[in-house]
MARKE-865695 format. One record per residue (C-alpha): residue in one letter; x, y, z. Coordinates in steps of 0.02 Angstrom, whole numbers, padded with zeros to 5 digits, always signed. Example, Ala and Ser with C-alpha at 12.3 -4.5 7.8 and 13.67 -1.06 7.14 Angstrom:
A+00615-00225+00390/S+00684-00053+00357/
This chain:
X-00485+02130-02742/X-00386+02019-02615/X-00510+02042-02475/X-00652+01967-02584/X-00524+01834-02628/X-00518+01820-02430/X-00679+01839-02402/X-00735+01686-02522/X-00592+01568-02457/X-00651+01598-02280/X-00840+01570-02350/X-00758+01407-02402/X-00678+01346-02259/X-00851+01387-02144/X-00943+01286-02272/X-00817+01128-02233/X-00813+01144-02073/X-00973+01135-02066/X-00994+00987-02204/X-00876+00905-02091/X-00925+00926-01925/X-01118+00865-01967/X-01051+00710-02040/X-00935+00662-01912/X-00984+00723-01743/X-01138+00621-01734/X-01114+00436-01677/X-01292+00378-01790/X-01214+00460-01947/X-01029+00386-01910/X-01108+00207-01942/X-01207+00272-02116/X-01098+00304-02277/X-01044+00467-02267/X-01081+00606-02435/X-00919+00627-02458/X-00776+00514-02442/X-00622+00524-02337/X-00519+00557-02499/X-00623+00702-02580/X-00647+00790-02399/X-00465+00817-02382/X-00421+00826-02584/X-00553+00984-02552/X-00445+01047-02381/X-00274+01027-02481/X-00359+01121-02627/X-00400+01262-02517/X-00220+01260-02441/X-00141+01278-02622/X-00265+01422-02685/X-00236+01507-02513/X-00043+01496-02547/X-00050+01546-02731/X-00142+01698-02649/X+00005+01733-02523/X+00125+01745-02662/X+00030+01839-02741/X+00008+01967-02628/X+00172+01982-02569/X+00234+01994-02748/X+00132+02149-02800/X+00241+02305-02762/X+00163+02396-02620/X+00114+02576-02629/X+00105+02711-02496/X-00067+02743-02520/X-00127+02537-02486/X-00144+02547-02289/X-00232+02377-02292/X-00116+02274-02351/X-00056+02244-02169/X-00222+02187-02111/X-00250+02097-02274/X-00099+02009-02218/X-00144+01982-02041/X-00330+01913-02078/X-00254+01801-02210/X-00137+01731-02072/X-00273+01712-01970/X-00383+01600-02110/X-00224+01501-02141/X-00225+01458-01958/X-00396+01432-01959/X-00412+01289-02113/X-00240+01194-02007/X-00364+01205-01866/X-00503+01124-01965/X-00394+00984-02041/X-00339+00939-01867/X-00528+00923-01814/X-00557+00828-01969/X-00427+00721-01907/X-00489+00695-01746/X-00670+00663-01803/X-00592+00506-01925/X-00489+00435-01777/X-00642+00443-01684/X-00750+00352-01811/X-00625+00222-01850/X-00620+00185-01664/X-00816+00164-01657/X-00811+00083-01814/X-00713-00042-01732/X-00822-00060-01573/X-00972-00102-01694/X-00885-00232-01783/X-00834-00299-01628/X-01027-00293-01539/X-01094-00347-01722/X-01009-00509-01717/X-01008-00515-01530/X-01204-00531-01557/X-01166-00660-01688/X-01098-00760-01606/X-01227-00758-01450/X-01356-00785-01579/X-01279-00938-01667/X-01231-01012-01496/X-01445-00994-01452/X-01490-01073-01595/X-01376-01226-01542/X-01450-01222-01415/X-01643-01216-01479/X-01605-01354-01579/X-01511-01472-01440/X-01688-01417-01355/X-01792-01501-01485/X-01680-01653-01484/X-01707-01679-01311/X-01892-01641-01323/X-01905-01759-01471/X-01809-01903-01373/X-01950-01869-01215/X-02074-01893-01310/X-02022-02058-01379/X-02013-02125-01217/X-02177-02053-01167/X-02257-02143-01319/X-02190-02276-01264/X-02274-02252-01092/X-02422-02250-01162/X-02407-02408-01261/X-02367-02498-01088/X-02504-02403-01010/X-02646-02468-01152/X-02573-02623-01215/X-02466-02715-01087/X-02531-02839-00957/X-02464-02726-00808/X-02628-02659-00773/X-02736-02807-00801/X-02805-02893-00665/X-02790-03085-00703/X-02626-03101-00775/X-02557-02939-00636/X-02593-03061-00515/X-02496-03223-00578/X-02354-03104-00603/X-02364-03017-00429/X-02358-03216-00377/X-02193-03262-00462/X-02094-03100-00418/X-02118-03129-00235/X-02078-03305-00262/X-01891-03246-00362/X-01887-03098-00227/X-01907-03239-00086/X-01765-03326-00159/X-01654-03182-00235/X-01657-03128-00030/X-01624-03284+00027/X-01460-03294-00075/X-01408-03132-00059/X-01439-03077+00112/X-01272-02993+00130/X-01301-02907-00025/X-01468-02864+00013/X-01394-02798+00189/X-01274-02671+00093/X-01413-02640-00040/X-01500-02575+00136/X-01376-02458+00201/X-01348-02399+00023/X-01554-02344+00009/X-01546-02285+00188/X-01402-02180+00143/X-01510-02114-00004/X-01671-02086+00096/X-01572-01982+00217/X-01516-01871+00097/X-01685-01832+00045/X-01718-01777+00225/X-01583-01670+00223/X-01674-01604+00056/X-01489-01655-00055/X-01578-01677-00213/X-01432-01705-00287/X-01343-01846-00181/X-01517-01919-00155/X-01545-01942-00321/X-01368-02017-00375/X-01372-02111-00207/X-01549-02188-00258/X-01477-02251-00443/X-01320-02322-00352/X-01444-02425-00268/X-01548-02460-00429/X-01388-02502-00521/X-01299-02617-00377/X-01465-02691-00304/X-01587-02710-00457/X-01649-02882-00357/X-01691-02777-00180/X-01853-02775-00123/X-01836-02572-00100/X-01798-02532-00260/X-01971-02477-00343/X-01974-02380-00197/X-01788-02285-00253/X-01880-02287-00436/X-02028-02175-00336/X-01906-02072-00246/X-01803-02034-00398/X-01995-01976-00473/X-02006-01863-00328/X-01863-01779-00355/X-01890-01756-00570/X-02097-01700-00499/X-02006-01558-00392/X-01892-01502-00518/X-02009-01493-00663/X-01970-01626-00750/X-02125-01721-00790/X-02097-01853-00945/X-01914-01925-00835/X-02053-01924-00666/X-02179-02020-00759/X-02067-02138-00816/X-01995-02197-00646/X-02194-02171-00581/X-02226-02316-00708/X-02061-02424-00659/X-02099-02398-00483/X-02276-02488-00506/X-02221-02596-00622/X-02089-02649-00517/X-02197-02688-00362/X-02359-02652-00407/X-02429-02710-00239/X-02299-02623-00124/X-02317-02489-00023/X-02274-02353-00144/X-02398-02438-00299/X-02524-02313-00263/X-02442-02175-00217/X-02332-02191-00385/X-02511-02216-00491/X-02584-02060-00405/X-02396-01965-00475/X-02377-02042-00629/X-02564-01990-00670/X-02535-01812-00611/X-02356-01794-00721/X-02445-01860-00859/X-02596-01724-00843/X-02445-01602-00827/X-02390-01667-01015/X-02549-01646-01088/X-02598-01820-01090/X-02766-01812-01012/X-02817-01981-01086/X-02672-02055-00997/X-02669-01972-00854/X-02858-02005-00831/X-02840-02217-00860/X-02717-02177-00729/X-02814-02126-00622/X-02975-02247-00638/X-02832-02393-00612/X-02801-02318-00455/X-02969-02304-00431/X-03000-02496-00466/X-02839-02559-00386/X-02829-02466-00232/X-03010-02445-00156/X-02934-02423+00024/X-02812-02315-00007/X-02782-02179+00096/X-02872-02030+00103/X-02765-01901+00048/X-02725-01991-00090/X-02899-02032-00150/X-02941-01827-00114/X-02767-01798-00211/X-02837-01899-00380/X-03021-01830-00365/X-02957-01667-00380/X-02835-01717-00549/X-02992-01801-00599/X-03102-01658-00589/X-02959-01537-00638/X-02930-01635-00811/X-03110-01652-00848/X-03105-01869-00864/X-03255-01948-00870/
């Protein structure tokens, strides 16, 4: 009678140790609900414990007879299941510290990954700002390329007239302005030699900024272009392409900053731009120099103008 007792009680304890091991060993299953709560898995454990001591007593109440020659190993294999469900309990404990501690890792990595996703979404949407704010001032580099007077013959030419006349006079006033505004771009040009990108281009707005009078400065306004063109950034190159012509649109840079501003404007997807661009050149700069006339047959052909 007491070793079927035994026999289901250690049935028992297999079947949670089992129950418990499969829902707690495995690191997928520790992040899924679990069948059976922390509170019922032990209330079962403690349940065992009390039946299995209610059996002790029992056993060690009934009067023993001569004849009973298991009781003893009754006993001992009882011990030994005792010893056996503390053993499972401690696992059991082990197996929740575990889990808790993972449990905590996820939370952790859960809003770890949160917070990396809000923080690129701030960023998306700074990145559509920006975009948004290029494009307005490409617009509006299209408007001066189709509307204003800069590339029209006639009046280009009255207006060429009068800036050299203020430029004459400007450098007549200011020579020793004009002589730092020198050292200043040379300072600036040097550093683009040395391939500074960086001090070139600060060096080159300094200029801009402290010399806007200076003969040289559509040519800092190309430079700074340069230096946008090499690093990708095509709508801030086209706009100092356009200031640079605007600026002088008979110096030495005019058609080299026309032959740019055209190609950063194919690079933006405005072919229809990019290709008046290019037949201004065309017009405006018949003896230009070779490689620039190869240079804007080959946008030409490349964006399909007509």
């Amino acid at each position: 009678m007491y070793m079927k007792k035994i026999l289901f009680l250690f049935a028992c304890c297999l079947s949670l140790n089992a129950n418990a091991v499969a829902q707690l060993s495995d690191e997928s299953s520790l992040l899924r609900k679990p069948k059976l709560s922390e509170t019922d898995l032990f209330a079962r454990v403690e349940g065992i414990e009390q039946n299995m001591v209610a059996l002790q007593k029992q056993i060690y109440s009934e009067p023993k007879t001569s004849g009973d020659s298991s009781n003893a190993a009754v006993s001992a294999q009882f011990d030994e299941l005792y010893q056996l469900l503390k053993t499972i309990r401690g696992d059991i404990e082990q197996l929740q510290f575990e889990y808790s501690q993972l449990n905590d890792k996820f939370i952790k990595f859960s809003s770890d990954i949160e917070y990396r996703f809000n923080e690129l979404n701030q960023r998306k949407d700074q990145t559509k700002i920006n975009a948004s704010e290029a494009d307005k001032k490409l617009d509006s580099i299209d408007e001066q390329l189709t509307e204003q007077n800069v590339f029209k013959g006639s009046d280009q030419k009255a207006l060429e007239k009068k800036a050299k006349q203020e430029q004459s006079l400007n450098k007549t006033k200011n020579s020793t302005k004009d002589d730092q505004g020198e050292i200043l771009y040379k300072k600036a040009y040097a550093a683009i030699k040395e391939k500074d990108a960086d001090k070139a281009l600060k060096s080159f707005q300094e200029f801009i900024d402290n010399n806007s009078n200076h003969v040289r400065v559509s040519e800092a306004q190309f430079w700074i272009g340069e230096i946008n063109f090499q690093a990708e950034k095509y709508n801030q190159a086209a706009i100092r392409y356009l200031k640079s012509y605007q600026q002088n649109s008979n110096g030495d840079k005019a058609p080299d900053s026309l032959v740019k501003l055209g190609e950063s404007l194919g690079r933006l997807h405005k072919v229809k731009q990019a290709c008046f661009t290019f037949a201004k050149f065309k017009k405006e700069f018949p003896n230009a120099s070779t490689f620039l006339k190869k240079r804007a047959n080959e946008q030409i052909e490349s964006l399909g103008c007509k």
